[in-house]
C-alpha angles and dihedrals in degrees: 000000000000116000084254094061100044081063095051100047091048092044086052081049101052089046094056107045074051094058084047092057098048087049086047117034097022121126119213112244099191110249093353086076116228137335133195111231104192082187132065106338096055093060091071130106138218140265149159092226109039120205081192127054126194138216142165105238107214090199096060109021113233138080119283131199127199128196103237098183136039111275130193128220109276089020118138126248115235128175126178120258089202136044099223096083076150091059113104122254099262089047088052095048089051098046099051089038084059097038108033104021098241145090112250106227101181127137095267086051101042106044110018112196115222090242094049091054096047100050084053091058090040086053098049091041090054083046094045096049092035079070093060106023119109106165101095089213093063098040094051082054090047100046081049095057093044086062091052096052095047087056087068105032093047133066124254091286121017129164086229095049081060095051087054093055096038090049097049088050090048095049092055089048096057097054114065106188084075097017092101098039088066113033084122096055088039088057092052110055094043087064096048076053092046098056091045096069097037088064102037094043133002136289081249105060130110092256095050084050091047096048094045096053087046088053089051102057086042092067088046088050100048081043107052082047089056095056101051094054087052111106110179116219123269108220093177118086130228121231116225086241082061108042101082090049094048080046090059102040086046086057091056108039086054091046090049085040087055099055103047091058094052086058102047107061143180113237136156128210136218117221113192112182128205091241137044110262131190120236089266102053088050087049084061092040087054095043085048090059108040085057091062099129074204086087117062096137091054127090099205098199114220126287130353145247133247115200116187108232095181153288084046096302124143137220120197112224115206125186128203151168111233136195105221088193086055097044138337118253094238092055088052087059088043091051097049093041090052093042087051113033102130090068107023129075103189141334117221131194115231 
């Protein structure tokens, strides 16, 4: 070979075993995509059942790693090299042979309780019907066997573990005919979220922010609801003259009553942007548009929600009262989505 292709044969080379190493050897960052850390975090090993959780913390910059399980002086630290700790042993094996070039040979691995086999299989097959299942009833009961299952499959603390309490909260939340039959349960699972997040990641994550503004519009919620089936006593008595025409009064106020509530409702709006943003730059977004004057019939609660859709990228949730007689929910998304087109990709109804 010439001079030339030597070089280039060695430079193919070079840019191969680096990509090897990325593929390797990388860290995942959120939404900034993956690092290498010749460091620290590189000195960890693998397992299918972590005593040490990661993270990239967007406040301070740097990657930030969290015990999630009770460790013992002289106790290895372990984190996961893949994300489908559910996944059944076989599936595991396969995946990190593929992806990190070596079989796994942990305890999980190596030894598989029965237990341990069959609540993987439980799990995928909740995940696998949750895609396809429409009856509320059936997908309440299956969200609550998938966090059952997660209590066995995760360690202690698990990011994942937190999604499966916060969507089974959220599931009761969006369906009012049970919604009210359920705000302790609700509660409660919002703080089990809650406390997830805070030890896997920080107080200050995009989880901890979502569940708290979740948990916020929950209390107004249970409290508006308590208000409303609060009568206050009538000491002073009717006379039987009077009772027809209070009878009659009574029928109209509810009626008007009525009405006016099947014209103000509570709806939330998804606000998916062109372009990745961080929790800040959707905090201005939703201040942006709860300051449309274009919106006069509408009550924008407090706050706002992010949910994570994937690959680090960020919805903003916004929730508001609307007055149907004003203006139609679906106007009010068109209308975000026209005044703002440059930023925002679509604006979807829950």
């Amino acid at each position: 070979l010439s001079r030339e292709d030597q070089a280039a044969v060695s430079s193919a080379g070079h840019l191969r075993r680096m990509f090897y190493a990325v593929n390797v050897n990388a860290i995942a960052l959120g939404s900034h995509g993956v690092g290498l850390f010749p460091g620290l975090p590189s000195m960890f090993n693998h397992t299918c059942h972590e005593n040490v959780t990661h993270g990239w913390d967007e406040d301070g910059g740097c990657l930030l790693f969290r015990s999630v399980e009770e460790i013992y002086p002289g106790e290895e630290l372990h984190i996961g090299y893949v994300g489908g700790l559910y996944l059944g042993r076989e599936e595991r094996v396969a995946d990190l042979k593929k992806h990190k070039f070596f079989d796994c040979r942990c305890r999980r691995c190596v030894e598989p309780t029965e237990e341990d086999v069959n609540t993987c299989e439980l799990y995928g097959d909740c995940l696998a019907k949750l895609d396809t299942e429409e009856d509320v009833t059936k997908i309440i009961a299956l969200r609550r066997q998938l966090l059952e299952c997660a209590k066995l499959i995760f360690p202690t603390y698990f990011v994942t573990k937190g999604l499966n309490y916060e969507e089974l909260a959220m599931t009761l939340i969006e369906n009012e005919i049970i919604h009210h039959q359920n705000d302790d349960e609700i509660q409660t699972l919002l703080e089990q979220a809650m406390e997830q997040y805070r030890i896997c990641r920080t107080n200050n994550s995009p989880f901890v922010e979502r569940v708290n503004t979740t948990l916020s519009q929950h209390k107004l919620q249970r409290e508006a609801n308590t208000t409303n089936n609060t009568h206050p006593a009538k000491n002073d008595p009717i006379s039987s003259e009077d009772v027809a025409e209070h009878a009659k009064r009574d029928h109209h106020d509810t009626m008007d009553d009525l009405h006016f509530a099947q014209q103000r409702i509570q709806c939330l709006f998804e606000v998916k942007t062109y372009e990745p943003n961080t929790v800040e730059e959707l905090e201005r977004l939703a201040v942006t548009i709860h300051e449309m004057p274009l919106f006069e019939a509408l009550e924008w609660h407090d706050g706002f929600r992010v949910c994570e859709i994937g690959y680090g990228i960020l919805t903003l949730i916004l929730s508001a009262v609307v007055d149907e007689k004003l203006i139609a929910k679906e106007t009010v998304a068109e209308l975000i989505q026209e005044e703002l087109d440059d930023d925002v990709q679509n604006v979807d109804i829950l």
